[in-house]
N, C-alpha and C positions, 0 to 999 in steps of 0.2 A: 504494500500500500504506500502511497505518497503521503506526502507531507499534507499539514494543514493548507495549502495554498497549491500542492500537485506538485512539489519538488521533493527531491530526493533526501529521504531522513539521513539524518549526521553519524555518521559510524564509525567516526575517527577513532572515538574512545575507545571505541571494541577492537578496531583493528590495532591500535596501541597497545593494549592488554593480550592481546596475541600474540602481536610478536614476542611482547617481555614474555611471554609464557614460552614462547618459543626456543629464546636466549637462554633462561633458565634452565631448562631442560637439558640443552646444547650444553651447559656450561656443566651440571649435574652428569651428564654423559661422559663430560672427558675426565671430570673427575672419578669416575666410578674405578673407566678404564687406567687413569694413572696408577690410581688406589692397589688394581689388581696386577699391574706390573710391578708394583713395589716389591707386592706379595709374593709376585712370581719368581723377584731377581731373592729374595730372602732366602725362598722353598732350595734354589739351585745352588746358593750360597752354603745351605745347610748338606746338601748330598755332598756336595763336594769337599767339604771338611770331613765329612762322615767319612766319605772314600780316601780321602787322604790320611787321615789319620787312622784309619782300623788298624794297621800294624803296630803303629806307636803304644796303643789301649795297650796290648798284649805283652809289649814290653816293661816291664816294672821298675822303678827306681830303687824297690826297696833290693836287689840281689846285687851284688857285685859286678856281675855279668850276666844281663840280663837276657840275652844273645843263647847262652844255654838250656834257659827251658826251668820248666818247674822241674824239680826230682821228686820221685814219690816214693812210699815206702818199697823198701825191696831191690830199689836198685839203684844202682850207683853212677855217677858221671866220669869218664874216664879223667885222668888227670890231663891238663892241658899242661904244655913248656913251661917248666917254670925251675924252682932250684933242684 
């Protein structure tokens, strides 16, 4: 329908309100995606410590030489070069 007098009703405001709706959203979108790249570079961050370090875990500080292994009961390490 026309206006009071047959011209065209005013819809600036709504088309204003739109786009900011628009913007918002746009804006809310890249941030989502930034968000989950963060996420993602953390996740690869973490394997890759995991993976690097797995041998280390096994190696202990507390033995002399850590490089030998746990001994258990019953058996013995042979002796390495020494006096």
């Amino acid at each position: 329908m026309g206006g009071l007098f047959g011209g065209a009703p005013d819809t600036s405001a709504a088309e204003e309100s739109l786009a900011m709706q628009r913007k918002q959203m746009a804006d809310a979108e890249a941030k989502a995606l930034e968000d989950r790249r963060n996420l993602e570079e953390q996740m690869a961050g973490r394997r890759r410590s995991r993976a690097a370090t797995g041998s280390r875990v096994l190696l202990s500080e507390a033995r002399l030489n850590p490089e030998t292994g746990i001994e258990t009961l019953g058996t013995e390490t042979p002796p390495t070069g020494g006096m």
